[in-house]
ZAMARMAR-628187 format. One record per residue (C-alpha): x, y, z. Coordinates in Angstrom, 2 decimals. Each point is the difference from the previous one (the first is absolute). Layout:
// residues N
+---------+---------+---------+
!      c1 !      c2 !      c3 !
+---------+---------+---------+
!       X !       Y !       Z !
...
+---------+---------+---------+
//
This chain:
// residues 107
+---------+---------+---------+
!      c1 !      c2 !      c3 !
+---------+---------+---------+
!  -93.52 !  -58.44 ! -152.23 !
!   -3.75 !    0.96 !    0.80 !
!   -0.84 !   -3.63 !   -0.41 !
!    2.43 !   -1.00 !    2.51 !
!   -1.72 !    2.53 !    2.37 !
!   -3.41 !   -1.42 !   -1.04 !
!    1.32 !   -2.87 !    1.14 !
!    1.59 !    0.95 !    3.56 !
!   -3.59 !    2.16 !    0.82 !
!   -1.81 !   -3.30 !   -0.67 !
!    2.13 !   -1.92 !    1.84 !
!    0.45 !    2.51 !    2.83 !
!   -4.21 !   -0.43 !   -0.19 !
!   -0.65 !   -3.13 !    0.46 !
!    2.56 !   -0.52 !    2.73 !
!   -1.87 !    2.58 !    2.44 !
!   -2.79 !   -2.01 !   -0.64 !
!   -0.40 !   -1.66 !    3.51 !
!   -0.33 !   -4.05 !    0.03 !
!   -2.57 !    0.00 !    3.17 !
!   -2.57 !    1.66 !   -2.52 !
!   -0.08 !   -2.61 !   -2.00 !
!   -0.16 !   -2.38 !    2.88 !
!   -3.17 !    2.46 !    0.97 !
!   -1.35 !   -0.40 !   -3.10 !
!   -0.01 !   -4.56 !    0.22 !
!   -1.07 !    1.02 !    3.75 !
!   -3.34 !    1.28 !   -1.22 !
!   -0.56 !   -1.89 !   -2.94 !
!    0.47 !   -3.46 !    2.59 !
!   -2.34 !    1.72 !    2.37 !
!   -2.61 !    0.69 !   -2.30 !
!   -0.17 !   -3.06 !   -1.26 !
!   -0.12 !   -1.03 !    3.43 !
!   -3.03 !    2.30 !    0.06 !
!   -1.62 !   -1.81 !   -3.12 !
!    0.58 !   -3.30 !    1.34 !
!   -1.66 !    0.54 !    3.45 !
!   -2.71 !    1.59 !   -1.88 !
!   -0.63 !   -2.79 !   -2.86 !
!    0.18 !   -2.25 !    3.19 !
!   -3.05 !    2.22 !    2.16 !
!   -2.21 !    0.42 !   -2.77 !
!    0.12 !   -3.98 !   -0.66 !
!   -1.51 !   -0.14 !    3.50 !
!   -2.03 !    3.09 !    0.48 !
!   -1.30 !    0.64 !   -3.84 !
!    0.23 !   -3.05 !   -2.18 !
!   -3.33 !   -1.61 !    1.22 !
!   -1.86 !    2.95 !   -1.71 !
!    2.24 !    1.46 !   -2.54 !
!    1.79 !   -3.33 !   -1.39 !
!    3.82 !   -0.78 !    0.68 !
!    2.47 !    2.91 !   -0.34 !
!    1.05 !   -1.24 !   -3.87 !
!   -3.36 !    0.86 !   -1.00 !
!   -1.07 !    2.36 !    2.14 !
!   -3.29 !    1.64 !   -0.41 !
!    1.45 !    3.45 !    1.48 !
!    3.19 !    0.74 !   -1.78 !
!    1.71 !    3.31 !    0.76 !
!   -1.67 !    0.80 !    3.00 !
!    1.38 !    2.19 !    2.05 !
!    0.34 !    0.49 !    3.59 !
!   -2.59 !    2.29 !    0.54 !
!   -2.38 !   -1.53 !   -2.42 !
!    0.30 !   -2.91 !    2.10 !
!   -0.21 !    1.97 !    3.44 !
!   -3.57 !    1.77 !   -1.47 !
!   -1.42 !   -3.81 !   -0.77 !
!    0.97 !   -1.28 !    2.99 !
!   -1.46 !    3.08 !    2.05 !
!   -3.67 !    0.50 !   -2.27 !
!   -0.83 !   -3.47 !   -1.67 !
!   -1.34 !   -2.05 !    2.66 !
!    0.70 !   -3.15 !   -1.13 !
!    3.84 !    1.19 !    0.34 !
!   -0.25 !    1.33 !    3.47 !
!    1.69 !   -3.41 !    1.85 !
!    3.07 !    0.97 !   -1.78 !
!    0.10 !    2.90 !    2.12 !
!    2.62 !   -1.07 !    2.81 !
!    2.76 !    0.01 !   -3.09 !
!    2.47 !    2.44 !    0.64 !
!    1.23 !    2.61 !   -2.95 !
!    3.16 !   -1.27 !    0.31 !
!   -2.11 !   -3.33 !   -0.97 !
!   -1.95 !    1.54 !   -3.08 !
!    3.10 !    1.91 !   -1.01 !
!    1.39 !   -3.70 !   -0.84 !
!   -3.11 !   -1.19 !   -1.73 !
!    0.11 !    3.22 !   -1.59 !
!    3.61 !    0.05 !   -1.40 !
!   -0.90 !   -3.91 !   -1.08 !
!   -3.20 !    1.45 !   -1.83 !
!    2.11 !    2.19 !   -2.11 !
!    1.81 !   -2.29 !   -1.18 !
!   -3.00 !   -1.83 !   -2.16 !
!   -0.27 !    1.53 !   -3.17 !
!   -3.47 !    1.21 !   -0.98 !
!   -2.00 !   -2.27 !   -1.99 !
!   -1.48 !    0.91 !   -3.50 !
!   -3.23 !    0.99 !   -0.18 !
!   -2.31 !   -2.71 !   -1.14 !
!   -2.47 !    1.04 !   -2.74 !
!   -3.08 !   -1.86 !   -0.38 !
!   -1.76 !   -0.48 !   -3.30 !
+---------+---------+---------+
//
């Protein structure tokens, strides 16, 4: 008998579980790889010609305020300055999606 009510609670559970959150859930996940997309696709045209294309990125795991600080106090980054956070919040989110590279010793 206490199984069957194990049962009924679980059941009872997952039915108040609404559908539209899950639909929120695929909501975010499509818009932030919307997000990654836009920002693999800005940093091909904006960062690439210093820092190598975004598969082998010389700046994985940036993040947005790392890249704000270049942008604002190394001078050689200071055209880049008209991008808007919403911008570098892309190339950001795209940045953290490169893994970190191994350190390379040298013998």
């Amino acid at each position: 008998m206490n199984r069957l009510y194990i049962l009924i609670f679980i059941i009872s559970c997952a039915l108040a579980i609404p559908a539209s959150s899950f639909a929120d859930d695929s909501k975010q996940i499509s818009g932030q790889s919307e997000q990654v997309e836009k920002g693999i696709s800005l940093y091909e045209q904006f960062c690439a010609n210093c820092h190598k294309g975004f598969a082998k990125t010389t700046k994985p795991q940036r993040s947005l305020n790392r890249l704000r600080s270049a942008i604002e106090y190394i001078p050689a980054k200071k055209f880049l300055d008209f991008l808007s956070d919403e911008q570098l919040a892309a190339i950001a989110s795209a940045l953290r999606t490169v893994p970190l590279k191994a350190a390379s010793h040298k013998k």
